[in-house]
N, C-alpha and C positions, 0 to 999 in steps of 0.2 A: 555295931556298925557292920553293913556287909561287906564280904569281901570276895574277892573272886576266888573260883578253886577249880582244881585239876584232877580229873575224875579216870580212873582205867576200869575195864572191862574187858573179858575174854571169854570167847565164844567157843566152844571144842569141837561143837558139832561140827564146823564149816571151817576149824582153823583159823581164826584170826582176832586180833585184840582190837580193842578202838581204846581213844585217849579222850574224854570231851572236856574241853576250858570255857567255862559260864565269864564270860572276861568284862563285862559291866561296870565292874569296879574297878579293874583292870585302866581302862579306857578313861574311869572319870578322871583318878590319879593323876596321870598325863596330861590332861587337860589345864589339871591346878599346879602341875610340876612344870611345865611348858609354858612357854608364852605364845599360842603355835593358830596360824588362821583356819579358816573350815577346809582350805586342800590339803593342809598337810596334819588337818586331825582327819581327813580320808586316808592319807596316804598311812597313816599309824592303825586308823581300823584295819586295811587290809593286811600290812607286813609285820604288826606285832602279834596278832590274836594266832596270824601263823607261824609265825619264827618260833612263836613260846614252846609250841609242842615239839623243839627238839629237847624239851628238857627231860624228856624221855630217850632220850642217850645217854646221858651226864651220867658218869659213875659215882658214886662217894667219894669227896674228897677233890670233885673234880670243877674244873668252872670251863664255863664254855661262849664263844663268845662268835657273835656273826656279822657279817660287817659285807655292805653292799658301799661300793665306790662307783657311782654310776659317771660316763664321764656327759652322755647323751640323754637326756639333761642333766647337770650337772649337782650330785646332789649325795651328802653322806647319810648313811644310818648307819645306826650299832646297836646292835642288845644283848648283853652280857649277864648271863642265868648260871646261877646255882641251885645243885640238887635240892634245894630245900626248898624252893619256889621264888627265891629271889632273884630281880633280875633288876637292872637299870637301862636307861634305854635314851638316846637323843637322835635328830635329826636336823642337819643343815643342808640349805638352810633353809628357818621356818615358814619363809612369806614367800611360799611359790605364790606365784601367778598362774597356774594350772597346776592342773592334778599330773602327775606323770605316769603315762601306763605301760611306757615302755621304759628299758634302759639298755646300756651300750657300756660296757665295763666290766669290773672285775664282781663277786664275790668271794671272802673268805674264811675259813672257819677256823677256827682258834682254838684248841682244848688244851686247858692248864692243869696242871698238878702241882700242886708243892715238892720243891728240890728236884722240879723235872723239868728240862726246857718245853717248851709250848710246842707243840704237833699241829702243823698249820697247813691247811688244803683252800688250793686259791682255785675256782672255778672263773672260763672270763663268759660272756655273754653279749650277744649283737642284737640290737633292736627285740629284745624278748619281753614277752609279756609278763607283768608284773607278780602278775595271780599265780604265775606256773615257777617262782625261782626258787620256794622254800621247797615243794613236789619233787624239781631236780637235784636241788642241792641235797636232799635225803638220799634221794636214788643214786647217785653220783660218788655222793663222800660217805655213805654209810651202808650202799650197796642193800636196802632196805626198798621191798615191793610193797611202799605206802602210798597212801593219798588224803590228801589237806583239803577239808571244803570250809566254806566259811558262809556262817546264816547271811541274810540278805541285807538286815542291818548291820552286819562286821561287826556285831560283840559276840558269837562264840564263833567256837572252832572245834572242827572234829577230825582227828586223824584217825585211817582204818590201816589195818598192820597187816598181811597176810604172811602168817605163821608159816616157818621151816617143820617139816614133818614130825622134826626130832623134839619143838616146842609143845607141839599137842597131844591131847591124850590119846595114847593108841586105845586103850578100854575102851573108846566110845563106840557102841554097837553099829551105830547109822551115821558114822563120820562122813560125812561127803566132801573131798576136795574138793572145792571152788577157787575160782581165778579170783583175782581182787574186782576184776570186772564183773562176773557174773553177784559177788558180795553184795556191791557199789549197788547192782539191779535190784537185786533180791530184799535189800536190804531200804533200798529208796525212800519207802515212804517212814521206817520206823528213825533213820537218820536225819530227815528234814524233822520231822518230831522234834528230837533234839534239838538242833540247830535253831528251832523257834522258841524255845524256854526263856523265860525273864529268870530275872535274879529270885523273883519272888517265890519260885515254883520249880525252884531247880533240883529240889530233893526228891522231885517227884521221877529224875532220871534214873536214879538206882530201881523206883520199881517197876519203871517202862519196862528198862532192861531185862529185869528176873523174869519178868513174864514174858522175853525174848528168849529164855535159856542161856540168858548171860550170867558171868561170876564175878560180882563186883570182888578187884583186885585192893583197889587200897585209893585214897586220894592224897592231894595236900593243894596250902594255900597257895594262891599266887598274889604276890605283892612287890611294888617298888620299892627298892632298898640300895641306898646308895652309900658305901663304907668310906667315903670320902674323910678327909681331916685337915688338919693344918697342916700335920706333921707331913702327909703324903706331897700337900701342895707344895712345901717348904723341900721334901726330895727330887719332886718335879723340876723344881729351879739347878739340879744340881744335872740334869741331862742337858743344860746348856755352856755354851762357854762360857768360861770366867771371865771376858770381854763384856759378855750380852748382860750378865748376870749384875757387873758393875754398873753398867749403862741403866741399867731399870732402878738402880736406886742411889744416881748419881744428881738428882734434883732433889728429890724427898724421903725422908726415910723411910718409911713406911708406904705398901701397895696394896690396891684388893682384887684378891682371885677369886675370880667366881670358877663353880664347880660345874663344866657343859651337861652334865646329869642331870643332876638334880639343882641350880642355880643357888646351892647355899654359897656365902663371899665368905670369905676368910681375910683379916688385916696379918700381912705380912713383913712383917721389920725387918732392917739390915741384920739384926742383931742376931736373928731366930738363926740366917743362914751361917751366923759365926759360932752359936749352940750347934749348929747338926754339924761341923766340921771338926767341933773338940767331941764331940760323941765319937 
């Protein structure tokens, strides 16, 4: 079965890395995980194939989570990645009635660690264009001279990095500092290259690149993975009041939570929440 993957590269000559995600299977996932109409599987081409490559921040150990509150049109996404390539991802809600290209609200970034409280950077935004919020929200919150393009079909993505002095090789005889701009130029036609690859022919990227003077770094997979459980849903019930909590299972014993991730249900009994409270 194929699956989508997450490719890095680094260039010494000119100073800078690129990240490419072949995200095809990426996309089809969503499809079968969602129940979502053709605007808002646009609206997934364009903000998950780019949100993903912040998974090139993520440290070991670390999860990281990005979360658009638009208030103009009105409308949530999330997609929550781990350094290993997993990530889950939802939007409401799924039956726009247009595609939304703008938004008027908040973004904000969430990086978790275990036994650490969460490190959370809120960006707001007015009337901005869609394509341009993963671009700022890099620059902004990671202080990172990158740039996000996305092929024309919105199944891959490619971010270019321009490397700090102290990242590249001084060794190199004919280093040339370049701007990200002059890169972006220079670089045009071997990046649309990419950005055109099917699933079927995406191994052919690593030797586009060597014949660019590029050093393939390392890859991994990217996949939908939702750690969801009973056990969580049945803790979830416990962030409410013991008012609300009674009320929900004061007709029937038994309830079904569905999971907004990934839409697995779960049957939850009075009884489970009388287990989690002798735990």
């Amino acid at each position: 079965m194929h699956k989508s993957k997450q490719y890095s590269f680094i260039n010494n000559t000119h100073g800078f890395s690129i990240s490419f995600i072949e995200g095809h299977a990426a996309m089809g996932q969503i499809s079968k995980i969602h129940n979502i109409g053709p605007y808002a599987y646009d609206f997934y081409h364009k903000t998950l194939l780019s949100s993903l490559q912040m998974i090139n921040f993520i440290k070991p150990n670390e999860r990281l989570g990005f979360y658009i509150d638009s208030e103009e049109p009105y409308y949530r996404y999330k997609v929550e990645i781990s350094p290993d390539g997993h990530y889950r991802t939802l939007l409401l809600p799924e039956d726009f009635d247009d595609f939304p290209t703008t938004l008027t609200g908040k973004c904000r970034i969430s990086k978790m660690t275990p036994r650490q409280a969460p490190y959370l950077t809120v960006l707001e935004f007015k009337e901005h264009k869609l394509e341009d919020i993963v671009n700022e929200v890099i620059e902004k919150s990671y202080q990172n001279n990158a740039l996000i393009k996305i092929s024309e079909d919105k199944s891959n993505s490619l971010m270019i990095v321009k490397l700090p002095p102290a990242n590249v090789n001084s060794k190199i005889e004919d280093f040339e500092d370049l701007s990200l701009k002059q890169i972006t130029t220079q670089y045009k036609d071997l990046f649309e290259q990419l950005l055109q690859l099917k699933h079927t022919d995406v191994e052919e990227a690593e030797q586009i690149l060597k014949d660019a003077d590029f050093h393939y770094i390392g890859s991994k997979e990217i996949s939908f993975h939702c750690p969801c459980s009973k056990k969580k849903m049945v803790e979830n019930l416990f962030s409410l009041p013991k008012a609300d909590r009674e009320h929900i299972f004061a007709e029937k014993p038994a309830v079904e939570i569905r999971c907004d991730y990934c839409n697995s249900i779960y049957d939850v009994h009075k009884d489970d929440l009388d287990e989690y409270t002798v735990q």
